[in-house]
N, C-alpha and C positions, 0 to 999 in steps of 0.2 A: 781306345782299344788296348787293353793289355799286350805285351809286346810276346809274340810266339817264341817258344824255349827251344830250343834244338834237341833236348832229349821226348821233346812232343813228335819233331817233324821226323826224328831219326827211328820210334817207337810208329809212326803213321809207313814209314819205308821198307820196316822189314816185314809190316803184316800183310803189304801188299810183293813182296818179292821183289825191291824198285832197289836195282842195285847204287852203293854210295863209298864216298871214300871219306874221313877227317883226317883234314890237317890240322898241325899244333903251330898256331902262331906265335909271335913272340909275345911275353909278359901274359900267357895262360890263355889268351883268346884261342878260339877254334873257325875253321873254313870248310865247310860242309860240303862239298863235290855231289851233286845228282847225277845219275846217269840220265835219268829221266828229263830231256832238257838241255841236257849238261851245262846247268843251274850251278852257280857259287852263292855260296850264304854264308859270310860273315857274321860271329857271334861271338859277345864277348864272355870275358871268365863266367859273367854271371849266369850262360845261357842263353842271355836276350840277343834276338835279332838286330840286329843293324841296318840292312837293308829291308824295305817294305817287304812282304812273304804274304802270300793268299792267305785268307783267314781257314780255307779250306785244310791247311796245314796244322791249324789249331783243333780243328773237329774230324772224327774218325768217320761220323757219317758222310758229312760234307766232300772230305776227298776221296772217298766209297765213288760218290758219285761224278765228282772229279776225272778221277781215272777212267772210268766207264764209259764216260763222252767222250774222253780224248781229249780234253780240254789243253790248254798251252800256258795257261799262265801262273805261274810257281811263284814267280816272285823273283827276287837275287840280283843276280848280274846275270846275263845269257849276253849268246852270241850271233848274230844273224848276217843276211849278205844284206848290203845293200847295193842299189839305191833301192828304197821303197818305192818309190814312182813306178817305177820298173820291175820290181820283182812280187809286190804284194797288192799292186793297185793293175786292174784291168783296165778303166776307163778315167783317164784324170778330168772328163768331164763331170763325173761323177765318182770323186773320191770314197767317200763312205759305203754308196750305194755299189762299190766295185770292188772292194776290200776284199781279197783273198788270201789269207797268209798260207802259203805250203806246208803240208806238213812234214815234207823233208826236213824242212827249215824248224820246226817244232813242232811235235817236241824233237822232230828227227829220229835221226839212229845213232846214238851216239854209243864209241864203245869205253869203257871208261878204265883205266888198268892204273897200280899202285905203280912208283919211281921208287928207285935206291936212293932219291938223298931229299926225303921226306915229301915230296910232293904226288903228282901223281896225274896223265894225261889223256887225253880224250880225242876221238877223230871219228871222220864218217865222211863219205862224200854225198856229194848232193845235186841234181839236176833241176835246175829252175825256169820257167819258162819265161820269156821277156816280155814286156806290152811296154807303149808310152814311146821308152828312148829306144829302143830298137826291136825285133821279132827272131824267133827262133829260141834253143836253150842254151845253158850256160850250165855246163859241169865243172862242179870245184869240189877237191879235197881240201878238210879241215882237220888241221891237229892244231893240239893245246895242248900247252903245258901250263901247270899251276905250281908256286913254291912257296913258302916265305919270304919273307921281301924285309932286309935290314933299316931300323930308324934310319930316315936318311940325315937326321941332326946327331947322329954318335958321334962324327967329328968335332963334335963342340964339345965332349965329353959326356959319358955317362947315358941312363937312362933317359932316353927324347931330350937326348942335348942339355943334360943339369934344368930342365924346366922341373921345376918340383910343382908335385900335384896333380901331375898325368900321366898316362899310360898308354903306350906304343903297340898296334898289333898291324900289321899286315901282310900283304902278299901281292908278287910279279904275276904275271898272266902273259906267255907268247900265243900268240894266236900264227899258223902259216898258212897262207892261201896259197895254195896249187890251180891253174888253169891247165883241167886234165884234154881240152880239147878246142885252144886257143884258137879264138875268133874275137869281133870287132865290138861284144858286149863289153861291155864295161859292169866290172862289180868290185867291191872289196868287203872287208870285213867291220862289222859293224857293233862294238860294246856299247851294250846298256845295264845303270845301275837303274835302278828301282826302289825310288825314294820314298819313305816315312814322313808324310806330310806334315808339318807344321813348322820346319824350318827354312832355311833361306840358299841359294845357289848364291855363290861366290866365286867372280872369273876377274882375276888382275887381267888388264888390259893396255898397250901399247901406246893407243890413243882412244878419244873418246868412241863412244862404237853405241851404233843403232843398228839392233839385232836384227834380221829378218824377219818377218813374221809367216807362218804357215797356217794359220787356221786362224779363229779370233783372235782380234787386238789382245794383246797383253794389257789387263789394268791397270791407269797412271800410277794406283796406290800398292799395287804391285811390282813396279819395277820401279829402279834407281840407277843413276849413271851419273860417273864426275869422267874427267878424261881418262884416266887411268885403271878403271874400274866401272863392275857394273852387279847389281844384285835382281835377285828377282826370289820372289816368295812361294813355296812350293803349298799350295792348297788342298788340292786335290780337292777342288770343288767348284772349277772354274776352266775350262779347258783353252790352253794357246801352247802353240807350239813355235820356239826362235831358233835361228842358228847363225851365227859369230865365225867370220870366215878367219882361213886360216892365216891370213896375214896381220889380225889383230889379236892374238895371245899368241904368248908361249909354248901351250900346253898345258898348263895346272887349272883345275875348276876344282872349284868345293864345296859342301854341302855342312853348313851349319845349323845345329839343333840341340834344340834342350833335352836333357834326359829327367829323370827323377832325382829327388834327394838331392838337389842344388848341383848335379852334374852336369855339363853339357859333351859334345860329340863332336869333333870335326874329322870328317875324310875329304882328300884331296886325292880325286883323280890325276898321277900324271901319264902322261901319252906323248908319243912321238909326232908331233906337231910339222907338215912340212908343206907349205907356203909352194912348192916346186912338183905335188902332187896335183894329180886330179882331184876335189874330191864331187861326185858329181848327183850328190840330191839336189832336189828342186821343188819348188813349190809347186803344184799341181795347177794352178791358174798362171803361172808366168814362167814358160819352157826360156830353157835358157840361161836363168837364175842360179850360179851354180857358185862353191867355192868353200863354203863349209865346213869345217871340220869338230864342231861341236856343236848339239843340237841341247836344247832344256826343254822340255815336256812338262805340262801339269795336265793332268787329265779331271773330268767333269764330274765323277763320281760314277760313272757308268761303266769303265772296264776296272773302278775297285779303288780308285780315290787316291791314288797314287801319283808322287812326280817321276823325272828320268833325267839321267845326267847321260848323255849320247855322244860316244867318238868315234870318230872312220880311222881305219887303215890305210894304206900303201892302194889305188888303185891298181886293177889289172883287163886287159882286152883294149882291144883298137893298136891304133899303129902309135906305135912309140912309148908303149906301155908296156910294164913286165909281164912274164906271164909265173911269175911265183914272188910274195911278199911275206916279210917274218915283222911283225907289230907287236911290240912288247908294251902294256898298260899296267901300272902299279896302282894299288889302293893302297894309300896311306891313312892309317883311321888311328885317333888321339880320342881318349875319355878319360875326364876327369873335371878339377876346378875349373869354375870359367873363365876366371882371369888367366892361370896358366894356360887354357885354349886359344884365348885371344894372345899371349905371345906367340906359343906356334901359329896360329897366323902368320904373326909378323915377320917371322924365320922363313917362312914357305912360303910366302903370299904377297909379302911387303906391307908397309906403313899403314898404306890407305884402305887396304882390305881388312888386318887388323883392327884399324880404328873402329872401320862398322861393326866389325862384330864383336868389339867390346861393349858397342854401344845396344847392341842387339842383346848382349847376354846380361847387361847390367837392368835393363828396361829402358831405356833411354831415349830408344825409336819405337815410335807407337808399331 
């Protein structure tokens, strides 16, 4: 599939009235703010998308009908509450068959207004009703802020750290949860990117680590683990869902992929990682299972064929929990030669993470 342009999705926005903001990231890339959603879209100088984007953004009848339904799914990085158990599933004996997403929750009501120092923020609040881990609602204020977000290799000098052959864009994202009407729910804040299937997650790891599993087995020929380290293959043709508690990473995950024209692409998630939180999803057949703070998603080809790189916030509700958390998440995104990707790797990621994906970018692993 041809990669969606941003002066496609920004030309589909104004004919519908769907208000938006751009930001100018570093080295010419742009960050697309919806209100609609309050969706981020990552795109580089050349216009292409970055993160997966509905095709429906590509066609004018498509998101005609889009919009008309109410539909929820954009594409990008969005923001939601979690736990899912709890806020989008009725019956976890029946996960699928119970699935309710809110539409507070999305597309919501997001308000969206320009910042004096390039950026630009967004807030709404939201009442969700509980099932599963507890009953009753839970009202929360969200506000966001979005900016540009500095190479974090310029102390090495220069452009993306003197790596010659690539190009540095990104941007900060705070997220603040408010508990407007503190009680014993438990929720936090919930980022997802929304991956461009055909390349690979990559999470440095503490020790060896076997993910969790939430839905189908992940395939053997899909995932990879040494101690240190663990990859997994984004399909979007095969559906499981893992998640890596917080006491085995740091915080960095990333999403390696080939682009056209002998380029490749690495963004690296990083997030405030804290082992001393709640973080309280669970699998739906095993209550109890909790600790999480990164989830990988590939979906089956039925909500669009897409993967998901998933991080939790700062929990909030019950006793001994705050009732307001500020969560700041970066995307760090590199395009260019693959060899110079695989050194940022090795800057960001460490040895063993670059290794694979040098071997990833050369052909090396099947």
């Amino acid at each position: 599939m041809h990669p969606i342009d941003i002066d496609d999705v920004l030309a589909l926005l104004r004919s519908h009235g769907l208000g938006f903001q751009v930001i100018d990231l570093p080295s010419g890339g742009r960050l697309l703010v919806s209100q609609r959603g309050g969706r981020l879209m990552p795109f580089l100088p050349s216009g292409e998308s970055v993160l997966w984007l509905s095709p429906a953004l590509g066609d004018r009848e498509r998101f005609a009908a889009f919009v008309e339904r109410d539909d929820w799914n954009l594409g990008g990085e969005r923001i939601w509450i979690a736990p899912e158990i709890q806020f989008t599933i009725r019956d976890r004996r029946d996960f699928w068959g119970s699935y309710a997403l809110s539409p507070a929750m999305d597309p919501g009501g997001w308000i969206l207004e320009a910042d004096g120092d390039g950026g630009c923020s967004l807030r709404q609040e939201v009442e969700l009703p509980a099932h599963n881990l507890a009953s009753g609602t839970k009202r929360l204020a969200v506000e966001r802020h979005v900016r540009p977000a500095l190479d974090p290799l310029r102390a090495l000098g220069g452009e993306a750290g003197s790596v010659e052959g690539v190009t540095f864009h990104g941007y900060e994202h705070d997220v603040v949860l408010r508990d407007l009407e503190p009680n014993a729910i438990g929720a936090q804040a919930w980022s997802l990117l929304q991956l461009n299937p055909g390349g690979w997650v990559l999470l440095p790891t503490l020790s060896r680590v076997s993910p969790r599993e939430y839905f189908e087995p992940v395939r053997p020929e899909h995932c990879w683990s040494v101690p240190d380290a663990f990859e997994l293959s984004i399909t979007g043709a095969h559906r499981y869902k893992v998640g890596v508690g917080a006491l085995h990473h740091l915080g960095r995950v990333a999403y390696l992929r080939t682009l056209d024209a002998g380029r490749a692409c690495l963004m690296v998630r990083s997030f405030f990682n804290n082992p001393s939180s709640d973080y309280l999803e669970e699998p739906a057949d095993r209550p109890g299972e909790r600790g999480d703070s990164v989830h990988v998603y590939n979906d089956d080809g039925n909500a669009g064929g897409f993967g998901e790189i998933e991080c939790y916030g700062q929990a909030l509700g019950g006793a001994g929990r705050r009732t307001a958390a500020t969560d700041t998440t970066v995307l760090w995104l590199y395009h260019g030669q693959p060899a110079a990707i695989a050194e940022v790797a090795r800057r960001l990621l460490g040895e063993r993470v670059a290794q694979r994906a040098a071997a990833r970018l050369s052909g090396a692993v099947a």
